[in-house]
C-alpha positions in Angstrom: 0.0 0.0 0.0 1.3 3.4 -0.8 2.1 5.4 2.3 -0.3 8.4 3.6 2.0 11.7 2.7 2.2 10.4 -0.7 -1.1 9.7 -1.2 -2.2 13.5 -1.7 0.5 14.7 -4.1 0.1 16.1 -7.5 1.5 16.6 -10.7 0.3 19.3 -13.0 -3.1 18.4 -11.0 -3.2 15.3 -12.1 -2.8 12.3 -8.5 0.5 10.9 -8.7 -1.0 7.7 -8.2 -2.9 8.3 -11.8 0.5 9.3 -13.2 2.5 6.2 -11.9 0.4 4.6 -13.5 -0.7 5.3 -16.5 3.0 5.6 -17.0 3.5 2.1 -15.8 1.2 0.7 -18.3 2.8 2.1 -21.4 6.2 1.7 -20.4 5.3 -2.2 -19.8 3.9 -2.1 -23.2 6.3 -0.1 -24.7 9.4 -2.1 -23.9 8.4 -5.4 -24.5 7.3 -4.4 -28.6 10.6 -2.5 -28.4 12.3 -5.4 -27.2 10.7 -8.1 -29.5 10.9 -5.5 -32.4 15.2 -4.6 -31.6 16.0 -8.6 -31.9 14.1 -8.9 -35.5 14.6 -5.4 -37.0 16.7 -5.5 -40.1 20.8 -5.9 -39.4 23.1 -2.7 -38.4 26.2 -2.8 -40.6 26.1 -6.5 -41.0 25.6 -6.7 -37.3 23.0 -7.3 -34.4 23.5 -5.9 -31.5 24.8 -7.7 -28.1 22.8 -8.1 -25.5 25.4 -8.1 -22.3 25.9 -4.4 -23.7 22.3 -3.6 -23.4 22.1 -4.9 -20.1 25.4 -3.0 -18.9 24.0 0.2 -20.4 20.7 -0.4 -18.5 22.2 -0.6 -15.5 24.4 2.6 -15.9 21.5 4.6 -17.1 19.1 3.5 -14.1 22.1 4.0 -11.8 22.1 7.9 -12.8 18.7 8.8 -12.6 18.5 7.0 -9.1 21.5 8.4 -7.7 19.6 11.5 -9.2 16.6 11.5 -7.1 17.9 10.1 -4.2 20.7 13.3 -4.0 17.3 15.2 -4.0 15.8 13.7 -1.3 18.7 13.9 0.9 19.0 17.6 0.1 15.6 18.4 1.4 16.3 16.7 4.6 19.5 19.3 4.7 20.1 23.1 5.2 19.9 25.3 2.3 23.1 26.7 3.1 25.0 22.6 2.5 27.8 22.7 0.3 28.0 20.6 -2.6 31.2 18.2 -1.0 28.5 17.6 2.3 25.8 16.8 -0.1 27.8 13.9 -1.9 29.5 12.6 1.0 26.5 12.6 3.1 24.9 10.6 -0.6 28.3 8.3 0.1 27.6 7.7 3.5 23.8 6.7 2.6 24.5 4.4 -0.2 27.8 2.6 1.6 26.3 1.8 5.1 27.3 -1.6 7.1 24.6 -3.3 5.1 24.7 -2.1 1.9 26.7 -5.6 0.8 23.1 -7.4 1.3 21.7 -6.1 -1.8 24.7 -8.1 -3.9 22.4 -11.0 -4.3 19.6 -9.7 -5.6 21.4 -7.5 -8.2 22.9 -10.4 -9.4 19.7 -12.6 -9.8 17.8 -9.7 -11.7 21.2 -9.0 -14.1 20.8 -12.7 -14.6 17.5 -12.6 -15.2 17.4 -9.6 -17.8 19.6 -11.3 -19.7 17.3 -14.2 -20.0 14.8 -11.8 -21.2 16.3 -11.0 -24.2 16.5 -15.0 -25.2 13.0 -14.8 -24.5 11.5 -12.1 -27.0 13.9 -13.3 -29.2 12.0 -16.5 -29.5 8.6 -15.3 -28.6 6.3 -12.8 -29.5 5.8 -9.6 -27.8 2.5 -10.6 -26.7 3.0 -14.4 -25.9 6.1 -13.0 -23.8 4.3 -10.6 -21.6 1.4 -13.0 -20.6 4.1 -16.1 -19.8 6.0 -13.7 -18.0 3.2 -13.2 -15.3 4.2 -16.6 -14.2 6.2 -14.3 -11.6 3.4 -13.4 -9.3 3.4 -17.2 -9.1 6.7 -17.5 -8.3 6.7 -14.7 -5.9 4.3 -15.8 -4.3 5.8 -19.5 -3.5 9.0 -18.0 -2.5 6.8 -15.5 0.2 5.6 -18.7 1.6 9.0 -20.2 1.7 10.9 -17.7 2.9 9.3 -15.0 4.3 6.8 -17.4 6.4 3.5 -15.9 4.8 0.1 -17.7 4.7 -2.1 -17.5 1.7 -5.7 -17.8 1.3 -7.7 -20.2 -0.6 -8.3 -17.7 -2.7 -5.4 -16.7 -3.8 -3.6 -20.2 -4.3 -6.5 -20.6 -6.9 -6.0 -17.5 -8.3 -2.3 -19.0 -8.8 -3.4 -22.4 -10.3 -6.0 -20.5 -12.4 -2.5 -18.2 -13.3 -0.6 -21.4 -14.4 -3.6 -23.2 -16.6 -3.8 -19.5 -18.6 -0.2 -19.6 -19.3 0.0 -23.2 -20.2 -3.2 -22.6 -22.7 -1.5 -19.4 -24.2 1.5 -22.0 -24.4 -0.5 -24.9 -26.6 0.7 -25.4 -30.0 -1.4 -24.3 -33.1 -1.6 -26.1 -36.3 0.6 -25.1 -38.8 -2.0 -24.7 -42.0 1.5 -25.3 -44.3 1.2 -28.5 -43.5 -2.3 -29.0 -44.9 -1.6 -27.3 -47.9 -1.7 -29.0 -51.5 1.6 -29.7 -53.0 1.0 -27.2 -56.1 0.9 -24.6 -53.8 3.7 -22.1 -53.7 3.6 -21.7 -49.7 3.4 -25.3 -48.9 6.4 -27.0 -47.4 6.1 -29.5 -49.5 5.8 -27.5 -52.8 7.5 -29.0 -56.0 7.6 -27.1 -59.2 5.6 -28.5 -61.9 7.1 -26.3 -64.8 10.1 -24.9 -66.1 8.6 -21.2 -65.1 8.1 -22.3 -61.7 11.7 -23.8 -61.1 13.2 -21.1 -62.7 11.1 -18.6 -60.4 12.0 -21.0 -57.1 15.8 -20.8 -58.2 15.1 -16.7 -58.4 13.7 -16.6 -55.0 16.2 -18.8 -53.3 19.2 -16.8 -54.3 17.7 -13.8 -53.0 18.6 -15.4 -49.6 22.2 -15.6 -50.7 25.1 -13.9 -49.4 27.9 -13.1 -51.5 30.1 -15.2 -49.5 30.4 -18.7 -50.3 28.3 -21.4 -49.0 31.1 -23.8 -47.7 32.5 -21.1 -44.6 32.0 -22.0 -41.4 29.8 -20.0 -39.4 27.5 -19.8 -42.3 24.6 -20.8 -40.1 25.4 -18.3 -38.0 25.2 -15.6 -40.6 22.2 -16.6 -42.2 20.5 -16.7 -38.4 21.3 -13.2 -38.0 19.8 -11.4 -41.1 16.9 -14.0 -40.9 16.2 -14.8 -37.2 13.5 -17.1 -36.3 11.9 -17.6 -33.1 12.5 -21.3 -31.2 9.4 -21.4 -28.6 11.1 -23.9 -26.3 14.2 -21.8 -25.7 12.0 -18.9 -25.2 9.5 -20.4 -22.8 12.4 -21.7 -20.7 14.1 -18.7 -20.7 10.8 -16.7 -19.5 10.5 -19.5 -16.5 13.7 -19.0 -15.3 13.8 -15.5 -15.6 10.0 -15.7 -13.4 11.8 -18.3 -10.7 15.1 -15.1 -10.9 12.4 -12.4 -10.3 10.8 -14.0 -8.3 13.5 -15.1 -5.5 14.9 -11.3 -5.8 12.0 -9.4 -5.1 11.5 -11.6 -2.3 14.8 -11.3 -0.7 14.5 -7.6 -2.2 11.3 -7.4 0.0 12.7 -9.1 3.4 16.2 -6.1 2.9 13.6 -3.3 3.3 11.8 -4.9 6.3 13.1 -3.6 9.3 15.4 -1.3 7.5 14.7 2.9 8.0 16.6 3.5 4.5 14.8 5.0 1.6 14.0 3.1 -1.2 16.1 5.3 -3.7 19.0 4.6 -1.5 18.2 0.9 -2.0 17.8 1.0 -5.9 21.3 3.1 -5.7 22.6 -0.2 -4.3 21.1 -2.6 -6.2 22.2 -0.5 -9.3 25.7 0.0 -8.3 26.3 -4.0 -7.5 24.7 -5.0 -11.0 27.1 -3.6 -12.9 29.9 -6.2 -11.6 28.0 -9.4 -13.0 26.7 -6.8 -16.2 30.3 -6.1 -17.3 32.4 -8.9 -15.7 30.3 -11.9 -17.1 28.4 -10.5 -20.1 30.2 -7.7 -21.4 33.8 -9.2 -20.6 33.7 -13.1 -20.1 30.7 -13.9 -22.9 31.0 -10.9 -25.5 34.3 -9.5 -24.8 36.4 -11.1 -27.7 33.4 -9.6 -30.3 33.6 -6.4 -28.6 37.4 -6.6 -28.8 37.2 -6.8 -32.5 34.0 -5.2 -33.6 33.7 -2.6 -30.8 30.7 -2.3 -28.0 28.7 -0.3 -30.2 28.4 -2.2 -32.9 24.8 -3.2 -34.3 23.6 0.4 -32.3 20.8 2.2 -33.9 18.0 4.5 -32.5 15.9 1.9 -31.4 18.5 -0.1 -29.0 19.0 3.2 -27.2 15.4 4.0 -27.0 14.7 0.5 -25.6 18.1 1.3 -22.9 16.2 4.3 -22.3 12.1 2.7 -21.4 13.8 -0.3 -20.2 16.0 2.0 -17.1 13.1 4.2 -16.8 11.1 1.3 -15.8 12.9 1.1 -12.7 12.0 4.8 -11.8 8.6 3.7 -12.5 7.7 0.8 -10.3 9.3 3.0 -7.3 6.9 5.8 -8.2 4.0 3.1 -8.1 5.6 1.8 -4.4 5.4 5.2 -3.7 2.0 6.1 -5.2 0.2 3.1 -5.8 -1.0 -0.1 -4.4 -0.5 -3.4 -5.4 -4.4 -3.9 -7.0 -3.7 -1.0 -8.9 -0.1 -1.7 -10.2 -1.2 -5.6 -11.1 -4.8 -3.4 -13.1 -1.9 -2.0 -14.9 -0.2 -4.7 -16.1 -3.4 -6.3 -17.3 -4.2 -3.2 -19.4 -0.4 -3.3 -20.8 -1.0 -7.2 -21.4 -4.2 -6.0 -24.1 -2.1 -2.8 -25.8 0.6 -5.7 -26.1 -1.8 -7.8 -27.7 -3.3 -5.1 -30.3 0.1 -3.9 -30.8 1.9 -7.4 -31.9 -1.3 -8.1 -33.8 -1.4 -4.3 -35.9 2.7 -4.5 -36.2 4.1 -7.6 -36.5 1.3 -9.9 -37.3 0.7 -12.0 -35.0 -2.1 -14.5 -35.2 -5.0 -14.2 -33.4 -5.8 -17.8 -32.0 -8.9 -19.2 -29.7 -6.4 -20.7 -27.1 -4.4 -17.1 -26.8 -7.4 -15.6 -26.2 -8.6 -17.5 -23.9 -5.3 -18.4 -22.0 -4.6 -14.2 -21.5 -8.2 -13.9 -20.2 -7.5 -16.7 -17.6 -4.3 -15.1 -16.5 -6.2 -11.6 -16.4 -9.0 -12.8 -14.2 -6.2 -14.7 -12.5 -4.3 -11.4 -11.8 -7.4 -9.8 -10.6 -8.5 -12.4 -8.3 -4.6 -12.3 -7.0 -4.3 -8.8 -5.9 -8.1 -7.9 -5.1 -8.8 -7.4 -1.6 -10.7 -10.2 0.1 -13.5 -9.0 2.4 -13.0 -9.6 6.3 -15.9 -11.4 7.9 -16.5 -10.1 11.5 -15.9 -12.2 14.5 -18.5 -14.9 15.5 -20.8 -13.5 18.3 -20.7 -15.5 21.4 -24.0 -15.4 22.6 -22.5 -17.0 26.5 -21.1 -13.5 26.6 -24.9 -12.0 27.0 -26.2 -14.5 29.1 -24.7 -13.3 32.2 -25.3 -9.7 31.6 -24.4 -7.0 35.1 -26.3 -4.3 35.1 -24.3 -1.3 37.0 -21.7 -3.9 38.7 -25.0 -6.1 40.2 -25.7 -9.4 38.6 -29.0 -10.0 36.6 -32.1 -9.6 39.0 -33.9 -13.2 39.1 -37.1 -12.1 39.9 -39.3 -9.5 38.1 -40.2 -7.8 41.2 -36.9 -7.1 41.2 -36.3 -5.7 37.7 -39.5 -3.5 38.5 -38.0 -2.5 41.7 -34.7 -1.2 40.0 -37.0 0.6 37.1 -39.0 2.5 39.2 -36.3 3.6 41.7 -34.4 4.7 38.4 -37.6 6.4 36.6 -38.1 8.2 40.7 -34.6 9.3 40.9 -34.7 10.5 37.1 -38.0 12.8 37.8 -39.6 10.7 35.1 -42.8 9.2 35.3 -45.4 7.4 32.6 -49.3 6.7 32.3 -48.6 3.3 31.4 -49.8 0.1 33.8 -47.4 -2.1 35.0 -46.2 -5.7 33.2 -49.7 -8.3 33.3 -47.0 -10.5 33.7 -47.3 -11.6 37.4 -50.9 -10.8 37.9 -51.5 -13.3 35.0 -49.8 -16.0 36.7 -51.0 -15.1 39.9 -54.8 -15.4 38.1 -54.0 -18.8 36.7 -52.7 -20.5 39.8 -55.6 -19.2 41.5 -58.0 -20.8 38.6 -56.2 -23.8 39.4 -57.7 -24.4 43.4 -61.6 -23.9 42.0 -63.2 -27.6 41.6 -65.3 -27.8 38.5 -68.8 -27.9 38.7 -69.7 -31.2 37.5 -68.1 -32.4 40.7 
């Protein structure tokens, strides 16, 4: 839940809580076409670029802007009259405290698991992507249980089941209608020219795929991959799973950091930032990709859209903080189910991606699922004990016995009140005195 000060605070009139996100929802969207789009697009110079450079980049980007805003907020808490060298080493003293080593772990699992998202929209589409990546409010949550001790509700562990059915539909293979097609035609896989024309036309369209190079290099498989990728589902779809378990398991240990802990969470992005640059540059940029960068330079296969997707991909991280800020949990996972739809209309309007029954129905599932995740469950009130009103004390005194009693303690009330009323007293006892009289009379027949 977003915390009370921040809950009144405006932007050009507009809530910050609106702001977050509505920003949240098109920067979900946004980076995942981007993404998908960056790994396909037509080569740079022969080249595509690498993706350990991306991820370094990312990190040194989101590292500015939260070193940024977290210099701000120190310098309200701080006189006006602070020197600049007192700002920064009072920043220095913030970031670098006796704990700051504990957030090493989960800047390496989300490096780890960035990585592994690039293998995944390289192999999936934008929208099958962002619905199998909500597999990580399932992971979350199993790792909450695990290790943060928490008890969930039958309602939510359905939610979760219904959360892994929807992916697994959106997951089903479709038919591939080549496969059904007649031999004479031109797109079947099967297709075998039944003229000179046509063999002459097949040999036309086959060399257009031809490099100038010869076919007998090695590394020609690697060549042709790169000018004409295509997408392997299984390597994407266990990429996305273990970049859901990475996400998971660090926003968890993420989460149990900040309990207990009075620093600000800017100061704690600073050092998760900061500590994901070593695995960034050490294992992608130097062990993995450092003999291409060597020779072809870190750059290479750059364009406008690689640093626009650096740019929405760091800003993202100034985005969900805003929404911890801002926002509540309901209204951040509302968010992602609208950026799940824009993803969808998106992939289909851009790259032309099929609209099947079992897509649709699987991202509804996982939709619903998401709702019925984060919605609040109402609170039934506690059972009444009706033993607790059986022995009922009025002023101190226990429950008079007898109703000359309870008239007793009336009247002397009503007296010592100055009240008085027309009405007759209870029939009650007279009635009962009447019928045991009644009783004594012989009948008479006898």
């Amino acid at each position: 839940m977003a915390d009370a000060p921040y809950q009144n605070a405006h932007w050009m009139g507009i809530p910050m809580k609106h702001v977050s996100l509505i920003t949240l929802t098109f920067q979900n969207s946004a980076l995942i076409l981007i993404m998908h789009y960056s790994r396909i697009m037509p080569l740079v110079g022969g080249h595509r670029y690498l993706t350990s450079t991306a991820v370094s980049l990312n990190e040194v980007v989101k590292l500015a802007a939260c070193l940024t805003v977290a210099l701000y907020d120190i310098s309200r808490t701080l006189p006006q009259q602070t020197t600049a060298t007192s700002l920064f080493i009072s920043l220095y003293n913030a970031v670098f405290t006796p704990d700051h080593w504990k957030l090493a772990i989960p800047a390496l699992l989300y490096t780890f698991g960035n990585s592994l998202q690039y293998i995944a929209v390289s192999n999936l589409d934008a929208a099958t992507f962002q619905v199998t990546y909500q597999l990580k409010i399932l992971t979350t949550a199993l790792f909450s249980v695990t290790i943060l001790g928490r008890s969930l509700s039958g309602r939510k562990w359905m939610a979760l089941v219904l959360l892994t059915l929807g992916v697994a539909i959106v997951q089903l293979p479709t038919a591939d209608s080549s496969r059904l097609s007649p031999i004479g035609d031109a797109k079947s896989r099967f297709y075998f020219p039944r003229s000179l024309d046509d063999l002459r036309y097949l040999g036309g369209s086959a060399a257009a795929h031809l490099t100038k190079r010869s076919a007998t290099y090695e590394g020609i498989d690697e060549d042709i991959g790169l000018a004409h990728p295509t997408m392997n589902g299984a390597v994407g779809l266990v990429s996305v799973i273990i970049a859901c378990v990475l996400s998971g398991l660090a926003g968890v240990y993420f989460e149990k950091v900040l309990k207990g802990s009075t620093t600000s969470l800017w100061i704690r992005n600073v050092q998760l930032s900061f500590y994901s640059l070593f695995p960034a540059f050490i294992i992608g940029v130097l062990l993995k990709d450092g003999e291409e960068i060597a020779r072809d330079g870190f750059f290479v296969g750059y364009n406008w859209v690689v640093f626009t997707l650096i740019g929405v991909q760091a800003f993202g991280g100034v985005v969900v903080a805003l929404c911890v800020n801002y926002a509540d949990n309901i209204a951040k996972n509302f968010a992602t189910s609208i950026s799940i739809v824009i993803s969808f209309v998106a992939s289909v309007w851009f790259f032309e991606f099929p609209i099947t029954a079992s897509f649709v129905i699987g991202t509804s599932i996982v939709m619903f699922a998401t709702y019925l995740y984060s919605s609040k469950e109402r609170m039934r009130p506690p059972p009444i004990k009706i033993a607790d009103f059986e022995k009922t004390t009025i002023g101190g005194l226990d429950t008079p016995r007898y109703e000359d009693q309870v008239n007793g303690s009336l009247s002397a009330s009503a007296n010592s009140m100055g009240l008085s009323t027309s009405r007759p007293n209870s029939p009650l006892r007279h009635h009962s005195r009447m019928a045991s009289g009644r009783a004594k009379f012989p009948k008479r027949d006898e």
